[in-house]
C-alpha positions as CSV (number, residue, x, y, z in Angstrom):
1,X,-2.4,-1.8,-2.1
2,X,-0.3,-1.2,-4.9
3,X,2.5,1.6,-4.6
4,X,3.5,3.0,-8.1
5,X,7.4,3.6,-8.2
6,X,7.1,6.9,-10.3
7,X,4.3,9.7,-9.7
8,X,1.9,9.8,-12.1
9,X,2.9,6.1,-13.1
10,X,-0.8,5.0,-12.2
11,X,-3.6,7.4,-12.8
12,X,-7.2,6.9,-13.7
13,X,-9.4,9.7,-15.8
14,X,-13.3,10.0,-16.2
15,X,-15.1,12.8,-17.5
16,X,-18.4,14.8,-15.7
17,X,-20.6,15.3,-18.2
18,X,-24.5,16.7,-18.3
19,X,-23.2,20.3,-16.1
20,X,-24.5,23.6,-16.9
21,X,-23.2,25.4,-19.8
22,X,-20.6,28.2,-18.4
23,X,-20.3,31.4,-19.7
24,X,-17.6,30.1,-22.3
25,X,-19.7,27.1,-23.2
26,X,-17.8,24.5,-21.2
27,X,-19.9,21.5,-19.8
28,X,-17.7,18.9,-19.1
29,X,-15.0,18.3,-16.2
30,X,-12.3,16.7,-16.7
31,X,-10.8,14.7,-13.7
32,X,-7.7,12.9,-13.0
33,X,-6.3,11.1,-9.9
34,X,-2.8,9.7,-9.3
């Protein structure tokens, strides 16, 4: 397993699309791991 020397030195994004529209008309979640 690889160990990053800094936080946030590796992360790795993807997008959740095809949700319900909220109130505010936002559909898409954004996530991010580190």
């Amino acid at each position: 397993m690889f160990v990053p020397e800094w936080k946030w030195d590796s992360i790795a994004m993807d997008f959740v699309r095809g949700l319900p529209r909220t109130s505010k008309g936002h559909d898409v979640i954004w996530v991010v791991v580190d």
